[in-house]
Structures are given as structure tokens and as C-alpha cells.
C-alpha positions in Angstrom: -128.9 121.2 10.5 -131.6 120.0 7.6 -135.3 121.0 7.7 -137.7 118.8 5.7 -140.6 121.1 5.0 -143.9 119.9 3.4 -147.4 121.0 2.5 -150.4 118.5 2.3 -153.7 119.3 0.8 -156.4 116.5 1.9 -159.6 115.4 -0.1 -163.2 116.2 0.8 -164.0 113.8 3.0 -161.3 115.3 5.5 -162.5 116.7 8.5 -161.5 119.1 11.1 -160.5 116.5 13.8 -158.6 114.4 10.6 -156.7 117.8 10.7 -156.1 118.3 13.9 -155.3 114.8 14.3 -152.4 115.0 12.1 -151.2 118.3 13.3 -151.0 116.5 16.5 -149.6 113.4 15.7 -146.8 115.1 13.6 -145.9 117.7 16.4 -145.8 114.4 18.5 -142.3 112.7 16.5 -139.5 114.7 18.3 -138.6 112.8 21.4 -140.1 109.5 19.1 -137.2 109.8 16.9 -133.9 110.0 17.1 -132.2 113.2 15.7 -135.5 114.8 15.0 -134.8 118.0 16.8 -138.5 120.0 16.6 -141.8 119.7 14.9 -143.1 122.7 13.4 -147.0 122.4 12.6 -149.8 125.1 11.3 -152.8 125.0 9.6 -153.9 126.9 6.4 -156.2 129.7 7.8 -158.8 128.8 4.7 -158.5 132.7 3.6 -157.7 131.8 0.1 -159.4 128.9 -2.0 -156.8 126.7 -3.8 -153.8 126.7 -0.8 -152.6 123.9 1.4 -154.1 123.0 4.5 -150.9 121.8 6.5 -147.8 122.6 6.8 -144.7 121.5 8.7 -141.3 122.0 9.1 -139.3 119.4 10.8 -135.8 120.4 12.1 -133.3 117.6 12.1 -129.7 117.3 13.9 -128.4 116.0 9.8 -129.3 114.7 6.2 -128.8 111.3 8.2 -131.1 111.7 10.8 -133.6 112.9 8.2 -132.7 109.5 6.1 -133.7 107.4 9.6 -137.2 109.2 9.8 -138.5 108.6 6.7 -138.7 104.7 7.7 -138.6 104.8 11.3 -141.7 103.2 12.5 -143.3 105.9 14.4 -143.5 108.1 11.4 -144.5 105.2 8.8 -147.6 105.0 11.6 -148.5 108.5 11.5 -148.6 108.5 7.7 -150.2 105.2 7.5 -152.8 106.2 10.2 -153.8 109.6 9.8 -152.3 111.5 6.5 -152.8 108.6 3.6 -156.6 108.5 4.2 -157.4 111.9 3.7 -154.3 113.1 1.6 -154.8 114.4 -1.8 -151.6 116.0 -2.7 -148.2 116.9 -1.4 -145.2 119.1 -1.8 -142.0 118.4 -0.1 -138.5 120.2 0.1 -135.1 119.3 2.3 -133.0 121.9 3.0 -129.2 120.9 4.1 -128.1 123.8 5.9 -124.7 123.3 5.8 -124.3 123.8 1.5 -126.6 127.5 2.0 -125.2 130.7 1.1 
């Protein structure tokens, strides 16, 4: 198994439907894209200035699977379409499940 997980902070002019409209459109992938097992999607409570306001988790079947996704067409639309317009930063991390102790 291998997890990409990844916090987005988005600029001012982000709304709540640009939000919410991501959150859907990522939780939308599995069943889009081969290998991409589940889609795991919350929003940042706004509790505590400075924090993210997404973050996901997607579960993959392999490192492979993960390497198709990051050019397959339906997620190059969802990033094109809904996250670069309103991103302002991002933090990523892949986790290979197979090389954790």
C-alpha cells in the first residue's frame, strides 16, 4: 500500500464553494483512476490562524499506481480546474508502506 498525503493552503480570493469544490472533486478520483484505492478528504476547522485548509490522504494499491495518478488526466483536471486557481501553498508526503517499521 502507499498513501500520498498533502495539505493545501489557498489565497484570499478562495471561497467556501472553491473549498468545497475541491474536497469534492478530490473525493471523486477513486473509481476515475486506476489503482487509486480511497480518497480521504477534510477541511481545516479554522480554530487556529496560520494552518492548512485541506487535507487528503489518498490510498493507493502501489508506488506505481501512485506514479500513474500524478499524470492521469482526470487528476491533471482537478488540479488544473479547481486547486491552481486558488492555491497558495502546498506540502506533500508519500508513504511506501511496504519499507515501514
Amino acid at each position: 500500500m502507499f498513501r500520498h498525503v498533502g495539505l493545501l493552503t489557498f489565497n484570499d480570493e478562495a471561497t467556501t464553494n472553491n473549498r468545497d469544490g475541491i474536497a469534492e472533486a478530490l473525493r471523486a478520483l477513486p473509481g476515475q483512476i486506476p489503482g487509486l484505492q480511497k480518497a480521504e478528504v477534510s477541511i481545516d476547522a479554522g480554530l487556529t490562524e496560520g494552518n492548512a485548509d485541506l487535507m487528503f490522504t489518498m490510498t493507493f494499491d502501489s508506488k506505481a499506481s501512485w506514479e500513474a495518478y500524478r499524470t492521469h488526466a482526470a487528476h491533471v483536471a482537478v488540479l488544473t480546474d479547481h486547486i491552481k486557481p486558488v492555491l497558495s501553498s502546498k506540502t506533500f508526503v508519500q508513504i511506501d508502506e511496504d519499507f515501514q517499521s
